[in-house]
N, C-alpha and C positions, 0 to 999 in steps of 0.2 A: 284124284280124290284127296279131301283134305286130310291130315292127320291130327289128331290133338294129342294132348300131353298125357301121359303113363299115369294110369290112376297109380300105380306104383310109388312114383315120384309124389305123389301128395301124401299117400300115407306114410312114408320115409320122415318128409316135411313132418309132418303133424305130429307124429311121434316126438321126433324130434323137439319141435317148438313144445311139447305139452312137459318132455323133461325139465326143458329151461326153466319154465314156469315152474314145477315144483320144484326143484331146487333148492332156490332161497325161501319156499313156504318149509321145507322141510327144518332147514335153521334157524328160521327166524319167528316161525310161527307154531308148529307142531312141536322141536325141543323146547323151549322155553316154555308150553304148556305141559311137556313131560315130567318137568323139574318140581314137582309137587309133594310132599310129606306123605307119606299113604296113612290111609285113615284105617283099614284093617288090621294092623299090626298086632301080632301075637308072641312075643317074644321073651325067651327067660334066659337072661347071662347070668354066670356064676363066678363069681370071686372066690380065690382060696386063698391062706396066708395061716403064720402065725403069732399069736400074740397073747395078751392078758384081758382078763375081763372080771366084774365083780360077782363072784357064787352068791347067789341071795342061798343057799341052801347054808354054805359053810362061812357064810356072813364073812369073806373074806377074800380080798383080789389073788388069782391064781394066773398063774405064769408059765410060757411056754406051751400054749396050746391050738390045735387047730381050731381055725376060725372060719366060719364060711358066710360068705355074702350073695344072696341070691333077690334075686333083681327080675321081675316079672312085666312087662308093656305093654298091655291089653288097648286097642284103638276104640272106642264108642261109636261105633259106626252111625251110628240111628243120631245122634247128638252131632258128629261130625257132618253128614248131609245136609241139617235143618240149619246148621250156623256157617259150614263153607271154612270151616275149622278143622285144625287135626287136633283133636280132643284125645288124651292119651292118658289111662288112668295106670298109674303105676305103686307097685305093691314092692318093699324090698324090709327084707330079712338077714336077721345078725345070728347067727349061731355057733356054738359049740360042739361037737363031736356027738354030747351026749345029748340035744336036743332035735337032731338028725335020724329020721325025717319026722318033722313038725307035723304034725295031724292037724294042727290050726298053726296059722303065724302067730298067734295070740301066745303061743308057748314057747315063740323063739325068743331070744336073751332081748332082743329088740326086735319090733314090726313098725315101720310106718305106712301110710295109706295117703297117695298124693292124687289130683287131677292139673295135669301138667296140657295147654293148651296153646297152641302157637299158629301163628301163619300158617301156612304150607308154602308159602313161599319163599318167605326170607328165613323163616323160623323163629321168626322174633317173639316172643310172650304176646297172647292177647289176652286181656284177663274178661274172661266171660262164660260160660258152660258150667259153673258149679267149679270153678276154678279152684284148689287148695293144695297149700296155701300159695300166698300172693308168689310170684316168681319174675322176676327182672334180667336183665344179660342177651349174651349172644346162643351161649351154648349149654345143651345143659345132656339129655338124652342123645343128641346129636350137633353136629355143625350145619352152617346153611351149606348150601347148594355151593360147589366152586370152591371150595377154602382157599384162602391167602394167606400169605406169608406173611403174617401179623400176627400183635397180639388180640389174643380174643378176651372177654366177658366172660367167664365160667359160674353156673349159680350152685350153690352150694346149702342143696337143703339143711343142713345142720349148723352152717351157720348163721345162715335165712340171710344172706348178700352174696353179691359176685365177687369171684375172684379172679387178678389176672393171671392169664395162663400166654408165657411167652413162648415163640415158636422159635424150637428149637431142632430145624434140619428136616429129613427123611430116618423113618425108620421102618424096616423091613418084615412084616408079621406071616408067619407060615407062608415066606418067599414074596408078599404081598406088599407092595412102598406104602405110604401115608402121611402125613405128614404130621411130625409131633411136634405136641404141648405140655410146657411145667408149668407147675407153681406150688407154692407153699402157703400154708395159712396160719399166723400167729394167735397164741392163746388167748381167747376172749371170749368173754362172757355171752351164754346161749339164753340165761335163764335162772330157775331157782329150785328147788328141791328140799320139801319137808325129808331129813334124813334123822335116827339116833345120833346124838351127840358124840357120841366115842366116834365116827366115822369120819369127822372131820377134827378131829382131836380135841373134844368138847364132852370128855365122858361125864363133867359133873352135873349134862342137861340131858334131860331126857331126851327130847326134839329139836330139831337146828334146823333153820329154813336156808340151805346150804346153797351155795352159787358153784353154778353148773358152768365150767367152762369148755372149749374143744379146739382142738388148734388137727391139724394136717401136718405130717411130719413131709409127706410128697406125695403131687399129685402129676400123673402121667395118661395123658389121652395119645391115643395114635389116629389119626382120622381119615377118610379117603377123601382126596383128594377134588372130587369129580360128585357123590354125593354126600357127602357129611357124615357119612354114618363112623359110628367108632366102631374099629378093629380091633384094641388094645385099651385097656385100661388098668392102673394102679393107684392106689390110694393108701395113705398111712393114718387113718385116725386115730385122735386120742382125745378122750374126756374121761374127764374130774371132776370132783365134789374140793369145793374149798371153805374153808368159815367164812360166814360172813364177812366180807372186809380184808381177807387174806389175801397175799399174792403168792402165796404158797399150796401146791398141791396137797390134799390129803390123804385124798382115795381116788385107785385108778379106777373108774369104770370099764375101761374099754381103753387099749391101746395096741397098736399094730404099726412095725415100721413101715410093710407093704403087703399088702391084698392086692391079688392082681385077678385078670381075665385065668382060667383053667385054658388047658390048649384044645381043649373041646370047644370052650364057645368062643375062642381065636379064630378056629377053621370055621364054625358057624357062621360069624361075622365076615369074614374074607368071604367066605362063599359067596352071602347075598351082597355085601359090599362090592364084590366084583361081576357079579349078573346086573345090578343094576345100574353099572358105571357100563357095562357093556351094552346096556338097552340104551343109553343116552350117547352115546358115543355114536353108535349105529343110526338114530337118530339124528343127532346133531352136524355129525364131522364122513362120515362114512357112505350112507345113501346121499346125503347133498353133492358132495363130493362127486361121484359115478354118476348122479343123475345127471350131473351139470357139466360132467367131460362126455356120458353118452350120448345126451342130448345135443353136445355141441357136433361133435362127429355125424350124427343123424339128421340133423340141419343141414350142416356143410354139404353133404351128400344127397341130399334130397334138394337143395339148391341148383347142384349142379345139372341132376337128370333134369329137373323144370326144364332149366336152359338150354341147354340139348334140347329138349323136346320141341322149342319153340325156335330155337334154329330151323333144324328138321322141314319144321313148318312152313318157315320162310322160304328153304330151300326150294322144297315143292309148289308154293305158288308161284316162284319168280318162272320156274321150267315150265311151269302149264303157260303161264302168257308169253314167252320166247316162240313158243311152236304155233300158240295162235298168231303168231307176230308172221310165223314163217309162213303160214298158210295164206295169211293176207299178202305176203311179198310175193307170192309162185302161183299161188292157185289162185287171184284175182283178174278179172276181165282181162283181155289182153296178154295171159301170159299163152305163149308160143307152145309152152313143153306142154301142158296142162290142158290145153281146149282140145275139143274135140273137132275133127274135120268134118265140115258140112254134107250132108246126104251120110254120112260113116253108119252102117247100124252095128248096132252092141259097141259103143263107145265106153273107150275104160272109164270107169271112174273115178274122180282126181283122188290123190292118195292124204288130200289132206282131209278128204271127208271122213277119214277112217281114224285118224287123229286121236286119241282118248281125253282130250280136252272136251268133244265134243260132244261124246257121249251121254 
């Protein structure tokens, strides 16, 4: 009887071949779609520090005070699906101790109201979705996907341009690497401001259409590595009211030498920073990786039962035609051992009729 080959040994094969095949879909085709902006985003970081700011109550800059920055990233999901955009409307507030907690932002010492819109891919600005205001750069809520060891583009709503921010090493956030960025930004003019004349040293007018300037004393991003996201942040603003035509301060609005990340939305950040470097890694480096040594092992071995099998095979045909070979060499006409003697009754019968070739 013949034998054929071990359905075993095919599904070995097949497994096998079907890993190889994903494999390189796993890197080259499923991570590099994973690598996407999320559009749901719900997120509030908080900056603490201290510094000065101007009391509109006691019509006069005060010093030495807590400062809080709260930073809110709401995703447009319904506007992100229809344009294939990560649409990201973002709310950030300035406050003081005693404006803490804001019933409105309308009550914090400063609120602005931005729609911040990018690729999801590279993260580049696209200006479309009710975009405000216009925004330019590389980075601004986050880094693209992969950071490099370069200097990046930072946008800087308060100056309304990019800053550079050069890269400056690893640094370690609630035990978490990332890779940091400085820069500074020198005092220039934002803008203008109807103020009282005394405020920029002008008490003989009543009104002054005052030039608003804002410089950064240091700016500090820590970023992950793997997706963009910031871990760590610090910032030193400072604006001013100057007379008209002045190069001289007059009134601080607002100055801080550093606001930073609170270590509550440090671990925040590290958390998801580090879940979703762990989905893309898994992804990318990790399943490809195992699919493509299991797969290899699963082949190899299911190659080899094939071939065995069809040895096997050979074997057995070549011995079934050896014994028909013998039966024609001994039990054909004329052999002496094998015939039967004439008149004989109950002659044996030849033993190669019994053969299992024959059957």
């Amino acid at each position: 009887m013949r034998r054929t080959t071990s359905p075993f040994s095919l599904v070995i094969l097949g497994i096998g071949a079907f890993l190889l095949v994903l494999a390189p879909m796993l890197a080259w085709y499923v991570e590099p779609r994973a690598k996407r902006t999320p559009t749901d985003i719900d997120t509030i970081t908080i900056f603490k520090g201290k510094g000065s700011y101007f009391d509109t109550k006691k019509i006069k800059t005060v010093h030495d005070r807590n400062l809080t920055i709260t930073r809110q990233v709401r995703g447009d999901v319904a506007e992100s699906e229809k344009s294939g955009r990560a649409v990201w409307d973002v709310s950030t507030s300035v406050d003081p101790d005693k404006s803490l907690p804001a019933a409105s932002p309308h009550d914090s010492l400063q609120w602005t109201m931005e729609r911040w819109v990018t690729d999801r891919k590279t993260n580049k600005p696209v200006h479309c979705c009710g975009e405000k205001p216009y925004f330019e750069g590389e980075a601004y809520l986050k880094f693209p996907f992969d950071v490099e060891k370069r200097s990046y583009r930072w946008w800087d709503s308060t100056l309304g341009a990019t800053v550079p921010l050069e890269y400056r090493g690893t640094k370690k956030i609630q035990g978490y690497e990332g890779h940091r960025f400085t820069g500074t930004v020198k005092a220039a003019k934002v803008g203008t401001r109807q103020v009282p004349g005394r405020m920029v040293g002008q008490p003989k007018k009543s009104q002054v259409i005052a030039d608003e300037f804002y410089a950064n004393h240091g700016i500090e991003l820590v970023a992950d590595p793997r997706t963009g996201r910031i871990i760590y942040a610090a910032i030193g603003p400072r604006k001013t009211l100057r007379a008209p035509g002045s190069d001289k301060d007059a009134t601080v609005l607002l100055d801080s030498k550093r606001i930073a990340f609170t270590p509550a939305t440090q671990k925040a950040q590290v958390k998801l920073a580090k879940d979703d470097s762990e989905r893309l890694e898994l992804v990318g480096e990790t399943l490809p990786v195992a699919a493509g040594a299991l797969g290899a092992a699963l082949a190899a071995v299911g190659i080899v039962l094939v071939v065995r099998g069809r040895k096997a095979d050979g074997a057995n045909g070549s011995g079934g035609h050896g014994g028909q070979g013998g039966h024609d060499g001994h039990g054909g006409p004329g052999s002496p051992g094998d015939s039967a003697e004439p008149g004989r009754p109950n002659a044996e019968p030849s033993r190669s009729a019994l053969h299992p070739s024959t059957m």
